[in-house]
GUVEXDO-627633 format. One record per residue (C-alpha): residue number from 1; residue in three letters; x, y, z. Coordinates in nm, 3 decimals, decimal comma. Example, Ala and Ser with C-alpha at 12.3 -4.5 7.8 and 13.67 -1.06 7.14 Angstrom:
2
1  ALA  1,230  -0,450  0,780
2  SER  1,367  -0,106  0,714
This chain:
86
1  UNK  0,000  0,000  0,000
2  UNK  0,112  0,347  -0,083
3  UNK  0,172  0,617  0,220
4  UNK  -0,139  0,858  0,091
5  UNK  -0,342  0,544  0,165
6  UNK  -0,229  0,492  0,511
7  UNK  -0,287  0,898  0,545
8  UNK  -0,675  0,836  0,427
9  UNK  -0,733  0,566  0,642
10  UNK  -0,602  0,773  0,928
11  UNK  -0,820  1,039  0,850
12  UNK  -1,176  0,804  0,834
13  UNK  -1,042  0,674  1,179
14  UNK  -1,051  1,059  1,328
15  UNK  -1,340  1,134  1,179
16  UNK  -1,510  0,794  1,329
17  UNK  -1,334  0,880  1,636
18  UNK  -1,426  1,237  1,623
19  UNK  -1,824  1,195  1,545
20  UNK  -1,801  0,918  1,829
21  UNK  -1,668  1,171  2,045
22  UNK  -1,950  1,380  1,961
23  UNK  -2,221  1,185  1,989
24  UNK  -2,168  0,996  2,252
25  UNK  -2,377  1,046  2,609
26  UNK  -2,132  0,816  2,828
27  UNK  -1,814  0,916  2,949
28  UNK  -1,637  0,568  2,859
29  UNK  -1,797  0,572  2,563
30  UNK  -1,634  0,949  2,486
31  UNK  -1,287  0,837  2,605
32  UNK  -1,316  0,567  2,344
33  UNK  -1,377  0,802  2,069
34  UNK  -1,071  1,007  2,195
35  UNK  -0,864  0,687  2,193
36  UNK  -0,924  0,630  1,841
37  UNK  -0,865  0,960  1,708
38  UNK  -0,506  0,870  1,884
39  UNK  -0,464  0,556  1,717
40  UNK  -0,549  0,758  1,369
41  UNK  -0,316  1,021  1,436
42  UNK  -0,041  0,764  1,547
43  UNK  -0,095  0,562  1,217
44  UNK  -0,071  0,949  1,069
45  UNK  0,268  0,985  1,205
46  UNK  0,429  0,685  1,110
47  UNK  0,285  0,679  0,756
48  UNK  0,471  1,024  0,724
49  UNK  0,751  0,889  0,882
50  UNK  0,775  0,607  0,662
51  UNK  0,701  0,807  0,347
52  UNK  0,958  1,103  0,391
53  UNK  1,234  0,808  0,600
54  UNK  1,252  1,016  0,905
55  UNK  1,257  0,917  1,258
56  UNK  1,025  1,187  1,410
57  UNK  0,735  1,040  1,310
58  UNK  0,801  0,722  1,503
59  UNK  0,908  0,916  1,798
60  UNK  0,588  1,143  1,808
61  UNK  0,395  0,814  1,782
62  UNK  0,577  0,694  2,073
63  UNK  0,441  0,993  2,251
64  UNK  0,088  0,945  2,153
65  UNK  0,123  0,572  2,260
66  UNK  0,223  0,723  2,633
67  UNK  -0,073  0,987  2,595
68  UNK  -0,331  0,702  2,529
69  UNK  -0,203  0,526  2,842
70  UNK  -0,279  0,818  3,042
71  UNK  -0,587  0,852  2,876
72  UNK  -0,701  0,490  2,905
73  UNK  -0,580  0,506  3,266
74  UNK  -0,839  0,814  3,350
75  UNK  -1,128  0,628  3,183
76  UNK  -1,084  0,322  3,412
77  UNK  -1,064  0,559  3,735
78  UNK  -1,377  0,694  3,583
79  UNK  -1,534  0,355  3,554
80  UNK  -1,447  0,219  3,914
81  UNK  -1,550  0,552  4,093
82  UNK  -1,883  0,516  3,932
83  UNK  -1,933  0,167  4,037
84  UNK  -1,849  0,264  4,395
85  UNK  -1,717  0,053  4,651
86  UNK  -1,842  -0,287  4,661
């Protein structure tokens, strides 16, 4: 596959990601949506990184990987505060 296709696929994924966001009533639900529009911008970055043979790419998606820990981290606080103690 060429790079530009990688770089339209990672644009449907944001958009998905992005409507999902949107449209969503749930919190978890939400945090998904945010979660992929980081795994579309990650595929973003190494497709450009791949395409141009630089490094930064990689290294940005490394970043994005540590962001959507974080992220994924908050949304299971936010699931086991809402279920209380047990």
């Amino acid at each position: 596959m060429t790079t530009s296709a990688y770089l339209y696929l990672g644009a449907i994924l944001f958009a998905v990601g992005a409507l999902g966001t949107l449209m969503r009533p749930s919190v978890v639900e939400r945090l998904v949506g945010v979660e992929l529009m980081l795994a579309a911008a990650m595929l973003t970055f190494v497709a450009s990184a791949v395409g141009f043979r630089e490094l930064e790419g990689q290294v940005a998606a490394l970043l994005v990987i540590g962001t959507a820990v974080a992220q994924a981290s908050v949304g299971f606080a936010l699931v086991a505060r809402a279920r209380g103690p047990e």
